[in-house]
FINU-244353 format. One record per atom (N, C-alpha, C): x, y, z. Coordinates in pm, whole numbers, plus 50000, padded with zeros to 5 digits. Layout:
XYZ
...
END
This chain:
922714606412220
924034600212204
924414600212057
925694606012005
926094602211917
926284590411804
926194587611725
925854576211656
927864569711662
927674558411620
929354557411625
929774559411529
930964564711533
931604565811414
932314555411299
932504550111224
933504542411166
934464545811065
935754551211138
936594553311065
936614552810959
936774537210932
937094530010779
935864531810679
934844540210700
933984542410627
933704562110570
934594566810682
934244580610644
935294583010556
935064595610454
935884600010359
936774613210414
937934613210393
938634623710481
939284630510351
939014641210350
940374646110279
941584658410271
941824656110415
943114669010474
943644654710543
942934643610565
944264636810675
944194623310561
945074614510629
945214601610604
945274595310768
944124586310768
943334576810871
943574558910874
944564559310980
944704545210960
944104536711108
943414530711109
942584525511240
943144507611252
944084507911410
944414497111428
943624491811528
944344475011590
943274471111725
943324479511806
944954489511879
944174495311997
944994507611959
944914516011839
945694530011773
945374534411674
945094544911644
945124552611524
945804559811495
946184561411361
947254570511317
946964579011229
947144591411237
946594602011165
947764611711077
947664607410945
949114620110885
947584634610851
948584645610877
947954657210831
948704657910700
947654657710581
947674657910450
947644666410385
948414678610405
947234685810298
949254695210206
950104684510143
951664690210165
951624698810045
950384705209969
950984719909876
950974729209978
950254729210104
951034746610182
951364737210357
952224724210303
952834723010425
952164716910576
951094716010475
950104705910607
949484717510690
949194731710630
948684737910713
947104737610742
947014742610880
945414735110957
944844747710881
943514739710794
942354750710766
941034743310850
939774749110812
938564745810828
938724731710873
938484728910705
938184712110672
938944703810769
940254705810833
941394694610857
940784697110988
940084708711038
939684709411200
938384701211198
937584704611126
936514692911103
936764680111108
937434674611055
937884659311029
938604652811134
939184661911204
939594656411328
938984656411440
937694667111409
936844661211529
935794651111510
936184646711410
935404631611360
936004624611371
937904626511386
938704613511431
938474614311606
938464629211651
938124626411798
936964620711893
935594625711807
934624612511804
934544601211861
935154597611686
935814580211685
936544576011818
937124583311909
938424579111975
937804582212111
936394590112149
935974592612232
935084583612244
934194574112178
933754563012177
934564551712206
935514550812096
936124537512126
937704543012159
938324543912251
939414551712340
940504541412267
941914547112184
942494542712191
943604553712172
945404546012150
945914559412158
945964562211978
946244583112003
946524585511873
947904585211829
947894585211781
949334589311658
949024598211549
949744613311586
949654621311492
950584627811438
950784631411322
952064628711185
951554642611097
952704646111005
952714647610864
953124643010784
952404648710624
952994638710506
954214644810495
955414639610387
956374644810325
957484656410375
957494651810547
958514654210637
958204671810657
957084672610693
956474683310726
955094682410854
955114683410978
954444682611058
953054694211014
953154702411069
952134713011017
952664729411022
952894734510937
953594753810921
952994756010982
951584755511037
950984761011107
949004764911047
948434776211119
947094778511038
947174777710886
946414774810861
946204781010700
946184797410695
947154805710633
947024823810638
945714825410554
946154819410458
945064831910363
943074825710440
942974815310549
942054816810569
942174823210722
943284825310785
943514833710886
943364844710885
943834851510748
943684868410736
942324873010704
941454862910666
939924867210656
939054865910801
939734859210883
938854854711037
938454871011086
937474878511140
937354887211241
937164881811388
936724887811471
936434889311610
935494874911594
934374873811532
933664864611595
934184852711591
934774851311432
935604837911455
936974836111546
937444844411640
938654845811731
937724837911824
936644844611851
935794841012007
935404825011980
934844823011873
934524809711840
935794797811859
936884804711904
937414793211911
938414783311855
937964785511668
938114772111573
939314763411641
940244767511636
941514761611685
941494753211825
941704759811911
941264762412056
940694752212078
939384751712039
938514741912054
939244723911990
939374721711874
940024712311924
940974708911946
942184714111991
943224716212049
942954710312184
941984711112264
941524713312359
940914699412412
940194695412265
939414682012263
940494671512228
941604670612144
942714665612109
943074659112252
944074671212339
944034667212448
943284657412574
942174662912533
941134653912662
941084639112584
941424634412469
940784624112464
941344612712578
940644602412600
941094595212685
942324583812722
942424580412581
943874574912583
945234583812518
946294580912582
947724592312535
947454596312357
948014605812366
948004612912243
949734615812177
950284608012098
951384608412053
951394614511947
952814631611931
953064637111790
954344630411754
954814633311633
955544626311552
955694638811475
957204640111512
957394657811441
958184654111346
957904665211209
959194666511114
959454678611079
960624685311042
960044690310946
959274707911015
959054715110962
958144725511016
957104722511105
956664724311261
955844724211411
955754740811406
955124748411335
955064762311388
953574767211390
953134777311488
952334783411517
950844769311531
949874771211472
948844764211479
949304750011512
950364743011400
951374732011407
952114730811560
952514738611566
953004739011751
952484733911845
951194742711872
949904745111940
949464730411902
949284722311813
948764710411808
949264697311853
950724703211891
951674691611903
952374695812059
951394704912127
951754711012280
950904704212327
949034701612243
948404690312299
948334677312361
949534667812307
949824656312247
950534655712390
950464645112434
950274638312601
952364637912594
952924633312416
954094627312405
954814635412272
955834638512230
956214642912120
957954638912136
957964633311984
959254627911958
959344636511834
960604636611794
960904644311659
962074639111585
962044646811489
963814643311398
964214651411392
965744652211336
966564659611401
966564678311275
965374675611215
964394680211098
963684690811167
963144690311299
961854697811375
962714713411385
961454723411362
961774734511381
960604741411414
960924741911536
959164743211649
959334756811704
957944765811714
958204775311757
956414780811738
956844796811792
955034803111754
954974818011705
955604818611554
955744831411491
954764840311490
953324842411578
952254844411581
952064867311564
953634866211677
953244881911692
953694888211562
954734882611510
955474887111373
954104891411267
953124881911279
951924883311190
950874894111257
951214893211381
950194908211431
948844900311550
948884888611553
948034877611665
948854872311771
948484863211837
948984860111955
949104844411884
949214838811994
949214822411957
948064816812092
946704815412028
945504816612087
944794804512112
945674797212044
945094781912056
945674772212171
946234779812263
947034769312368
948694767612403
948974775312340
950484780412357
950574792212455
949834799612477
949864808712568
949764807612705
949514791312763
949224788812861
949834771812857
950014764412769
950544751912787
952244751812774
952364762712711
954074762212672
954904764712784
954204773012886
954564773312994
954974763613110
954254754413107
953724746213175
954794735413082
954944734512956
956254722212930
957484728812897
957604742212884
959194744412895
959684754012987
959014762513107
958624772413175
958804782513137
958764790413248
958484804113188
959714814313081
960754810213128
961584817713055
961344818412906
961564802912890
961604799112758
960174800112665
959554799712718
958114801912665
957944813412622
958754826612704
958764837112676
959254841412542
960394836612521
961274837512401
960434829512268
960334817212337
959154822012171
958274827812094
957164826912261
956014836112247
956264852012222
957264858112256
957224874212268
959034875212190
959444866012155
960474872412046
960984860811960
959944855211955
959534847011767
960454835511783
961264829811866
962384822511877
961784807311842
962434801811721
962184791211653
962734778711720
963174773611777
963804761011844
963964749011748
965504745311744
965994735711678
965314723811729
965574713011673
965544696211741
966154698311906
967824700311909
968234699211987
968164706112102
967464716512033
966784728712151
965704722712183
964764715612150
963654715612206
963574701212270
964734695912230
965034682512341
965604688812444
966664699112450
967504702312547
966234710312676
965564713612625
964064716812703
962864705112744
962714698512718
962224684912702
960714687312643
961204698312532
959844699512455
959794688412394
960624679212317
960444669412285
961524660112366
961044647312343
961844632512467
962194629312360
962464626912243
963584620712153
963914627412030
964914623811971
965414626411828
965654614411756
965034610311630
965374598411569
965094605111439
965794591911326
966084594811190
964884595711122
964634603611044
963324602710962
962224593710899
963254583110832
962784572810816
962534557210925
963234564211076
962504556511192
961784565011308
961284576211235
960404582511323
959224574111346
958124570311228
957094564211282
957174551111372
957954542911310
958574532811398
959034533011558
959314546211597
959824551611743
958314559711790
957644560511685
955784565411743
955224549811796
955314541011674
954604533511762
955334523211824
956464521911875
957154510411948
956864521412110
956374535512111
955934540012215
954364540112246
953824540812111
952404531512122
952344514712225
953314507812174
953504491212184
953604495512359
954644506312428
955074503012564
953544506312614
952964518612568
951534523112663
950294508212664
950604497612520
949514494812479
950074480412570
951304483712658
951214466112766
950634471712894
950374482712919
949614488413033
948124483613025
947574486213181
946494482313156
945714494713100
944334491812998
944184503712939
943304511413051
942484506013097
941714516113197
942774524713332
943894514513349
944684519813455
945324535813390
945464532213257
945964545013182
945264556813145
944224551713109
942724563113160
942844570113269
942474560313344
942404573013464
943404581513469
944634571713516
945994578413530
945994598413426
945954595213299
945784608013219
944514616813293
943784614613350
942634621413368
943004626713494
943664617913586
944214624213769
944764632213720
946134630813620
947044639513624
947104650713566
945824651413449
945704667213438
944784672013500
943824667613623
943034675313672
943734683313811
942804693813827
943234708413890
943824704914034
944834711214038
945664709214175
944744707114318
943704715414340
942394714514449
941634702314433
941984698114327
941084678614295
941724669914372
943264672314393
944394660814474
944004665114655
944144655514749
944844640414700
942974634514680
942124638414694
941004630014683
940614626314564
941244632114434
940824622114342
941784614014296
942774611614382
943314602314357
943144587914448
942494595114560
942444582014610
940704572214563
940074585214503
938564579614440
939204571514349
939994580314202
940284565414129
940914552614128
941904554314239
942484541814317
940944533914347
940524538214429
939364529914437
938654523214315
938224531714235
937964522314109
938754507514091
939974513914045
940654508414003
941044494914057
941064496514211
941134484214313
940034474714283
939074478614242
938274471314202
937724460214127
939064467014006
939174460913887
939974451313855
939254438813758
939684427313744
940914426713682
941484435013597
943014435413555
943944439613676
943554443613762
944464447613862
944674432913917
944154423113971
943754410314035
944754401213961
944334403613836
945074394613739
946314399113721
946984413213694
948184415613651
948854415613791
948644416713917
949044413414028
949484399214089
948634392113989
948324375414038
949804373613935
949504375713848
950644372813730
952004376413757
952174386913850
953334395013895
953824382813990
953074381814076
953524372614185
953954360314119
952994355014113
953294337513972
954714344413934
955194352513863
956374352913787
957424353813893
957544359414037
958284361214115
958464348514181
957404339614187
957364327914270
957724320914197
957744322114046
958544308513928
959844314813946
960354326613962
961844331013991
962784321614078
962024325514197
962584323314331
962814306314351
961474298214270
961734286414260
963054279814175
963004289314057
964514282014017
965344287914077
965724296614135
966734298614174
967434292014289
965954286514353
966514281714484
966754264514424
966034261014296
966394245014210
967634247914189
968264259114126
969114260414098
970184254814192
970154266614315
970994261714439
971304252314491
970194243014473
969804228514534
970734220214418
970814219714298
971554213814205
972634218314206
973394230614257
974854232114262
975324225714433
974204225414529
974504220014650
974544205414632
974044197414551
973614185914541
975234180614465
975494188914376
976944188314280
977834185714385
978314195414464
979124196814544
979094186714684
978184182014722
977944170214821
978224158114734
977414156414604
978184142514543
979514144714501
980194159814431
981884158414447
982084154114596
982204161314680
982814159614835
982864141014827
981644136214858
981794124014888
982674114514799
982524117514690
983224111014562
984754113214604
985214121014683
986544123814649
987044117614809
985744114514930
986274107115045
986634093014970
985664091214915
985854074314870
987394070014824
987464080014748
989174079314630
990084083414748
990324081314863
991424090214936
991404072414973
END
């Protein structure tokens, strides 16, 4: 078993690591070439994924200085051969990004291209400003886009459109990639993070294990349904937040219904002491 990690103790230096009670927030740091992913920044995030695979909470992932990520690092792209293609680098945590167990929120600005894309196709949620210019310039350079765009882009904007980026470089505005629902919002720059985590705040009134699973049914393989959904229902039935946030549901419906019907009773009660009040005076 892995030893645990503690955030607040490791030294990072491609991200900036901020560890709350139930979120972390991660800016990709690195703004002389634009926050682009090298080595180091893939390393470090699988020490934030670690961290987050031990103790599950959601991410929040960012760039500095209104720049999401250009994408790979080139000049360590144009040195990769064959073995490092097969190995993965990208891919791999791209891959692990995704699986972690609680939602994974991007927070776009700014340049989302190629590697940057691919990292933010992971991400369970993506909001942007009206700044984002998302896309996967990959063939222009003579590669594909190998890290998960070739098969997830599909799957969130279909096929047409996937096509057009992937096979004729097509960059997508803000409003294009809302009008696709590559991204679910557009907000101002300076209330982007603020609209990351007030969507942190809605996941973090859920119950957290109910949200676990939930991410885990719903990306597993079409031949898994309906039986693993009714296995994790079962769990879940099990579980003492269900009992309680059920018990609580009701309590709130049954304090409803009670005033309303006090209510009634005090406008019926009004109206029987007018009525009589007004036999007396005749």
């Amino acid at each position: 078993m892995a030893a645990p990690v503690d955030l607040a103790a490791e030294k990072f230096h491609t991200l900036l690591v901020e560890e709350r009670t139930d979120r972390v927030v991660v800016l990709l740091n690195r703004p002389e070439v634009r926050n682009a992913i090298d080595q180091q920044m893939v390393d470090e995030l699988h020490v934030v994924c670690t961290a987050l695979e031990q103790n599950p909470k959601v991410l929040i992932l960012a760039g500095v200085e209104g720049v999401f990520a250009s994408g790979a690092d080139i000049a360590q792209l144009r040195e990769r051969r064959r073995d490092d293609a097969l190995q993965g680098i990208n891919s791999t945590i791209f891959v692990r990004i995704a699986k972690l167990p609680m939602p994974v929120i991007a927070a776009l600005d700014g340049y989302c291209l190629g590697g940057g894309a691919e990292l933010a196709y992971a991400a369970d949620f993506r909001i942007g400003t009206s700044g984002v210019r998302i896309g996967n310039p990959e063939t222009g350079l003579g590669i594909l886009a190998a890290a998960g765009a070739s098969w997830r882009l599909k799957e969130l904007v279909g096929e047409p459109v996937a096509k057009q980026i992937l096979l004729a470089g097509r960059v997508l505005t803000a409003e294009e990639a809302l009008a696709v629902n590559l991204i679910t919002g557009i907000h101002e720059a300076g209330e982007l993070m603020d609209a990351a985590h007030s969507l942190a705040d809605r996941i973090g009134r859920q119950d957290p294990l109910a949200v676990r699973i939930t991410k885990s049914v719903f990306h597993a393989p079409a031949e898994a349904h309906p039986v693993i959904d009714q296995l994790a229902q079962g769990i879940l039935f099990e579980s003492q937040a269900k009992f309680d946030r059920m018990q609580e549901f009701l309590d709130r419906k049954a304090g409803t219904k009670a005033g309303k019907d006090g209510g009634n009773a005090g406008k019926n009660a009004g109206t029987t002491a007018g009525t009589e009040s007004g036999e007396q005076n005749r």
